[in-house]
Each structure stands twice: as structure tokens, then as C-alpha cells.
C-alpha positions as CSV (number, residue, x, y, z in Angstrom):
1,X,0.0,0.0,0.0
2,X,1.3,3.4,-0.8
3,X,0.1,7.1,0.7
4,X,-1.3,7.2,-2.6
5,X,-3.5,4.3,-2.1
6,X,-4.2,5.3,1.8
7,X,-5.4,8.6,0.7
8,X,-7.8,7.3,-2.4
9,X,-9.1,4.7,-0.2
10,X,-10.1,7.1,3.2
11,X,-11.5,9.9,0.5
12,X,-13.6,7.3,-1.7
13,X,-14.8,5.5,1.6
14,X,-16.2,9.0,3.0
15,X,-17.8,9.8,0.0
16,X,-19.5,6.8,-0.5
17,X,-20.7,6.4,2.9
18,X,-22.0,10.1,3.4
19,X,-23.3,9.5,-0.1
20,X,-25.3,7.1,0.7
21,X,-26.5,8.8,3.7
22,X,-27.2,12.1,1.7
23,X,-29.6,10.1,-1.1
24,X,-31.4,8.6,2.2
25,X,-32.1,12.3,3.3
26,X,-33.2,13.0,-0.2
27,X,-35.6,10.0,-0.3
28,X,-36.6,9.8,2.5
29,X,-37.2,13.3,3.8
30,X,-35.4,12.6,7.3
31,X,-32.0,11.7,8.4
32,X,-31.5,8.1,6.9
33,X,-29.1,5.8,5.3
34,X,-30.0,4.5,1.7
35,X,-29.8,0.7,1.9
36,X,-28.6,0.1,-2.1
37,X,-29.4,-3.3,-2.9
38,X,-30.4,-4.2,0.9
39,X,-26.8,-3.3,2.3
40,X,-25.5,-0.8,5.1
41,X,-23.7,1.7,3.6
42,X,-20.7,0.5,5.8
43,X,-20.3,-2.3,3.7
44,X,-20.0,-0.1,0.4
45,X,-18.0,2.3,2.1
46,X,-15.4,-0.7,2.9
47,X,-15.9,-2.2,-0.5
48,X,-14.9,1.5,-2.1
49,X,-12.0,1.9,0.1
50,X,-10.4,-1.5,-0.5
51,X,-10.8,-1.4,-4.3
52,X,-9.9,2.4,-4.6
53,X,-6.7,1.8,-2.3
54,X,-5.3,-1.0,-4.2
55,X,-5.9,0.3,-7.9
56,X,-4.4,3.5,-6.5
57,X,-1.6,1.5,-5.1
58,X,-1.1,-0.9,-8.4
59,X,-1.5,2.6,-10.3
60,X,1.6,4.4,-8.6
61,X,3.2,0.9,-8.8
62,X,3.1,0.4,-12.7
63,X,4.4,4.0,-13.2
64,X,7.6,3.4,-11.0
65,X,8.2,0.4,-13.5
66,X,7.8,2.2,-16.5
67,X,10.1,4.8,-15.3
């Protein structure tokens, strides 16, 4: 894992958790989490952070190869 990858991962994580939690305001007209496809918007956060910190990690490592 690189600081790349740490950062992509914590910023892609927040934004897909308080998005989630932002449609649930819009839809639901109170203070709510939006349960896509019957899951807690944990669980996508995580699943964001994990895949956005190793493609950002595998990213940064192909261009130190190439150079």
C-alpha cells in the first residue's frame, strides 16, 4: 500500500458512505441511510476503500516500473 493508495481509499470511503446517507435524506425526507441493494452503507464504504486503495496503489506501482 502506498500514501497514494491510503489517501484514495479514506477519500472514496467518506464519500460513499456520506453519499449514501445524503440520497437517504433526499428520499426519504429525514436523516437516513439509503440501503442500495439491501446493504448498510458501511459495507459499500469498505468495499470502495479496499478497491480504490489497491488500484491506486497498483497505479503508482506500474508507473515506477515504467520509469
Amino acid at each position: 500500500m502506498t500514501a497514494r493508495g491510503a489517501i484514495a481509499g479514506m477519500l472514496g470511503g467518506l464519500g460513499c458512505h456520506l453519499g449514501l446517507y445524503l440520497i437517504g435524506w433526499f428520499v426519504n425526507g429525514k436523516f437516513a441511510s439509503y440501503q442500495l441493494l439491501e446493504f448498510n452503507p458501511f459495507i459499500w464504504a469498505i468495499l470502495v476503500s479496499g478497491l480504490l486503495s489497491y488500484l491506486a496503489s497498483f497505479k503508482q506501482a506500474i508507473e515506477k516500473v515504467e520509469n
